[in-house]
C-alpha positions in Angstrom: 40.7 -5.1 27.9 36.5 -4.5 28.5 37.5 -0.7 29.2 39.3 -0.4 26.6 37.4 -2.4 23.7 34.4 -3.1 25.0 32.4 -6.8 25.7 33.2 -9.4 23.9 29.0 -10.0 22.7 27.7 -7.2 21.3 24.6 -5.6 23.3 21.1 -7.2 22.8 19.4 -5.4 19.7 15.9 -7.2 20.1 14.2 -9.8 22.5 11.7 -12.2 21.4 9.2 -9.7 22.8 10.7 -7.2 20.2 8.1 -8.8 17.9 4.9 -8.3 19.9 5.9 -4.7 20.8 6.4 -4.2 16.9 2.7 -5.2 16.2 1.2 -3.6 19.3 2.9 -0.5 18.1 1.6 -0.8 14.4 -1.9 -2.0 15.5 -2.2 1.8 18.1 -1.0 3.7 14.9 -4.4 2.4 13.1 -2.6 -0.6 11.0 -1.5 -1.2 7.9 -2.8 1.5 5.3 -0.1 1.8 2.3 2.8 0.2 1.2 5.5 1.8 2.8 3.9 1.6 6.4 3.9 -2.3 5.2 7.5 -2.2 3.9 8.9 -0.8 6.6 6.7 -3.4 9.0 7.8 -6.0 7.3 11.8 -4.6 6.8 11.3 -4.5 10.6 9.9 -7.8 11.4 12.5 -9.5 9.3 15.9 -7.8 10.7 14.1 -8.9 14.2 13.6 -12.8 13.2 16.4 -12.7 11.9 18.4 -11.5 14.8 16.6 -13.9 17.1 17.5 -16.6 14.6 21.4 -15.8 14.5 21.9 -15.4 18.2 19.9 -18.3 19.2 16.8 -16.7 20.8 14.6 -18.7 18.8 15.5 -22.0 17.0 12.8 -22.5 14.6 10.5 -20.3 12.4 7.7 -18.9 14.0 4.7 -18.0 12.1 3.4 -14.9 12.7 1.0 -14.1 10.1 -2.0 -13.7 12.2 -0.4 -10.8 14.1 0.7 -9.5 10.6 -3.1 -9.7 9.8 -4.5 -8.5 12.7 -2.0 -5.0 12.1 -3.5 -4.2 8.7 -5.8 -1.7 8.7 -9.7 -3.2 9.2 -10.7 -2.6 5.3 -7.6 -4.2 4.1 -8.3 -7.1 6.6 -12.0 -7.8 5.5 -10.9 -7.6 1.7 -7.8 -10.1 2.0 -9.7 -12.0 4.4 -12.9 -12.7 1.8 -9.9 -13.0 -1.0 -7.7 -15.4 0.9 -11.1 -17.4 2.1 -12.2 -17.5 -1.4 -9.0 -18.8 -2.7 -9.2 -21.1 -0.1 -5.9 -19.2 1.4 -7.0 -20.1 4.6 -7.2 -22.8 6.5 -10.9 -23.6 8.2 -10.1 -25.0 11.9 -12.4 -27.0 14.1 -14.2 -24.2 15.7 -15.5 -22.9 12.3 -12.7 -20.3 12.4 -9.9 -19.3 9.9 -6.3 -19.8 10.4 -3.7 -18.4 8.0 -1.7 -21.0 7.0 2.0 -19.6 5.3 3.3 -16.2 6.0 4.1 -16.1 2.0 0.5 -16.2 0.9 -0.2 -13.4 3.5 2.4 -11.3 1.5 0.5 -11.9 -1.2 -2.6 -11.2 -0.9 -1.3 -7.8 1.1 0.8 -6.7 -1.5 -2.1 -7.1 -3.8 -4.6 -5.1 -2.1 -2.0 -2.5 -1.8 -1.5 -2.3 -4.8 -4.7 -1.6 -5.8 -4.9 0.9 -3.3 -2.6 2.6 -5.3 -3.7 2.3 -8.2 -6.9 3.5 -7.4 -5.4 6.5 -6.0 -2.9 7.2 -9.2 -6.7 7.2 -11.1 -8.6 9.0 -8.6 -6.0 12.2 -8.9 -5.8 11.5 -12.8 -9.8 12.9 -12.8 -9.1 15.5 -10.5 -6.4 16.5 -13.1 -8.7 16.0 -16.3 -11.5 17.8 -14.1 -9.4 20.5 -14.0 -8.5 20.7 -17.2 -12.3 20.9 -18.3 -12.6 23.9 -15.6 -10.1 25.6 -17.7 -12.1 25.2 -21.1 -15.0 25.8 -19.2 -14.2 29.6 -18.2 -14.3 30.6 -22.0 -18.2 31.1 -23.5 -19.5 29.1 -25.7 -20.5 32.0 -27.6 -16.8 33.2 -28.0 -15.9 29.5 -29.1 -18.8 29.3 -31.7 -17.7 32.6 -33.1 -13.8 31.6 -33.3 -15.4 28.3 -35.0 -17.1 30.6 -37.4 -14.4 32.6 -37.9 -12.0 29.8 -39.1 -14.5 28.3 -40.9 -14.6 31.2 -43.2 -11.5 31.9 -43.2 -11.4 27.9 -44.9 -14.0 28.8 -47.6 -12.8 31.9 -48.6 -8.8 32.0 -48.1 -8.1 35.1 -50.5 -11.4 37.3 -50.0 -12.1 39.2 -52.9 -12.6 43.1 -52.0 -15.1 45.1 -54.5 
């Protein structure tokens, strides 16, 4: 009956390792630097916990939040670190150090800075676009626009020129 239909428990689809080797990975890429590489981190991190959770690998939640933290990118770490610190998001320990203390506030403060990564990017290639556009007005003379002005200006004072 194994020949034919196979075992009955499906093969192992992640080890409790699974999880370091997932931040290892993201951390040799260069971390964390826009929201789909953190989507797809966190897509990942959560069908593995999850898995580990169903077939009994791990009974209890595990927080991983520093490992989250330490596979952003190291400008997105110092800004949600002096965020989350200032917000008193983390948790001072007894050797003057900072713990994160909930996963969820991680998210939070992540999602935010990415955000505003984006943001800053959708207006950074709106004034290449308006820059541009001035380049285009730019290539006529001011002398040709002056004498179009001129031109329609007359045209305004005298709309039926009288001939003599």
């Amino acid at each position: 009956m194994n020949r034919r239909w196979g075992a009955v428990t499906p093969e192992r689809r992640y080890k409790p390792s699974s999880i370091t080797q997932l931040f290892t990975k993201i951390q040799q890429e260069g971390g964390i630097i826009n929201m789909t590489q953190y989507k797809k981190l966190i897509g990942e991190y959560e069908s593995i916990i999850n898995y580990l959770k169903r077939y009994q690998y791990i009974q209890r939640d595990i927080n991983h939040s520093q490992e989250i933290f330490a596979s952003l990118s190291s400008s997105a770490q110092e800004y949600i670190s002096k965020e989350m610190i200032k917000d008193k998001g983390m948790v001072q320990d007894l050797d003057c150090g900072y713990i994160i203390s909930r996963l969820e506030i991680l998210k939070l403060y992540i999602a935010k800075d990415l955000e505003a990564k984006v943001l800053i990017q959708q207006k950074k290639s709106s004034q290449a676009k308006s820059q541009e556009k001035k380049t285009m007005f730019e290539e006529e003379s001011w002398e040709e626009v002056l004498k179009k002005i001129k031109d329609i200006t007359q045209k305004i004072k005298n709309p039926h020129p009288q001939e003599n």
